[in-house]
Phi, psi and omega in degrees: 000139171280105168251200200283164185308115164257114200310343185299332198262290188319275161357293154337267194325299178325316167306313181299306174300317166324302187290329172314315171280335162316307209281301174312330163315295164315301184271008162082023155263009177222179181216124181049030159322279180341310158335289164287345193271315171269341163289342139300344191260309197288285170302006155272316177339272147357267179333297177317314163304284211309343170274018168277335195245047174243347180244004171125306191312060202292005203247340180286353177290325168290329171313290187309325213259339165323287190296335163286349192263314168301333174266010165272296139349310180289329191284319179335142168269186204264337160312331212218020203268004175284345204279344219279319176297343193272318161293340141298343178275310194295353168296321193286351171287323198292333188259348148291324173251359161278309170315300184322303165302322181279011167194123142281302150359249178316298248229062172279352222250355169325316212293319166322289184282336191281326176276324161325285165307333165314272208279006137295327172280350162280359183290305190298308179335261187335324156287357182274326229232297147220090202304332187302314205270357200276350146307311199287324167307302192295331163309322216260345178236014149268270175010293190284352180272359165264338153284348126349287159326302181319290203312344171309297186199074190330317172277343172264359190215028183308324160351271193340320187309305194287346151293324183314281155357263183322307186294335180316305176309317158330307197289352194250350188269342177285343172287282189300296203317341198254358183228335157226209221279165165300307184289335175298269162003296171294321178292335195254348181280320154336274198292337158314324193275329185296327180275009172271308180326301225266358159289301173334267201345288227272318208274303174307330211066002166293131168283319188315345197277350170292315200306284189308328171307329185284323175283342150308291189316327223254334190276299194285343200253330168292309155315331179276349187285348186261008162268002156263173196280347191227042166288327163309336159299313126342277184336296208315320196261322165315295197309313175292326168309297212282349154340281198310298199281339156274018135235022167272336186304327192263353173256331155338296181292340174230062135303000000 
């Protein structure tokens, strides 16, 4: 008769080998046994959950994809060890976002921690590689993982656009901050926030949401406007404009 499986004997097994390979270590017929032996343990582990969700169990992914990711990271050769946080997160990004796919429905809310850890492990990329974008990365794509969201369910999670919205914009002011002026800088962060309003506005349907876009917009095109010669000239006739009209506005009214 067969019997049933018992997790005790992998575990054995699993023991024996270590030590056998510690020992050979000790005794200078291996080099970084140690090495291989939990980075091996930790990714039979993984596997071990991950054969779980073949049966449904979608909560085993995080256990899996955690545990395969450390043992991937532990395993990493030595080229490549600037890489291990970024392969660690992003495993841990694969089980947030495998909860999402197997229930988009119920389990939206997967996308939020799964895009963050998406774009800190492209942060880690991006500093070995290109360290100038690696703000603009990191900023830029958790921004896109709230519009993700939004699109999920465009009437109920219209919010999402203005976190979208601000980071995008963060993430384009870390690009612009390195080429122009403070005030350059600012003009284009202005107008990032006026086309997020006026995305609410267009996609959402607030209307209340014109307003701040038009007084963002109007904050930003003055600013970008002083990347020209007679942006002081500019200043000069808005302050004189917006005078003018509080106080014509005030002799109208007690006419």
């Amino acid at each position: 008769m067969i019997k049933r499986f018992d997790p005790r004997i992998v575990l054995g097994m699993l023991l024996i080998l270590g030590g056998g390979l510690a020992l050979a270590q000790t005794m200078g017929y291996l080099e970084n046994a140690t090495k291989f032996f939990w980075g091996g343990a930790f990714l039979f582990g993984g596997l071990m959950f991950l054969s779980l969700l073949l049966g449904g169990n979608w909560w085993a992914s995080f256990p899996g994809f955690t545990l395969a990711a450390l043992g991937v990271l532990i395993l990493l050769p030595e080229s490549l060890e600037d890489l291990g946080g970024a392969v660690f997160l992003g495993g841990i990004a694969l089980s947030f976002w495998y909860a999402y796919f197997t229930d988009r429905k119920e389990r939206w809310w997967a996308i939020i921690p799964g895009g963050v850890l998406t774009a800190l492990s492209l942060l880690i990329v991006a500093s070995s590689y290109f360290d100038e974008y690696s703000g603009a990365i990191v900023l830029g794509g958790i921004g896109l993982t709230f519009f993700i969201v939004y699109l999920t369910s465009p009437v109920e999670r219209w919010w999402a656009i203005i976190p979208g919205g601000v980071l995008t914009t963060l993430a384009g002011m870390t690009i612009a901050a390195e080429r122009f002026g403070e005030f350059q800088t600012a003009g284009f962060f202005f107008l990032g926030l006026a086309l997020t309003f006026l995305l609410v506005a267009l996609l959402a349907r607030m209307k209340w949401a014109y307003w701040p876009a038009l007084v963002l917009g109007i904050m930003g095109m003055l600013g970008l406007a002083s990347l020209l010669n007679f942006a002081n000239y500019i200043w000069a006739v808005a302050l004189i404009a917006g005078g003018g009209f509080l106080i014509i506005r005030y002799f109208t009214r007690n006419a």
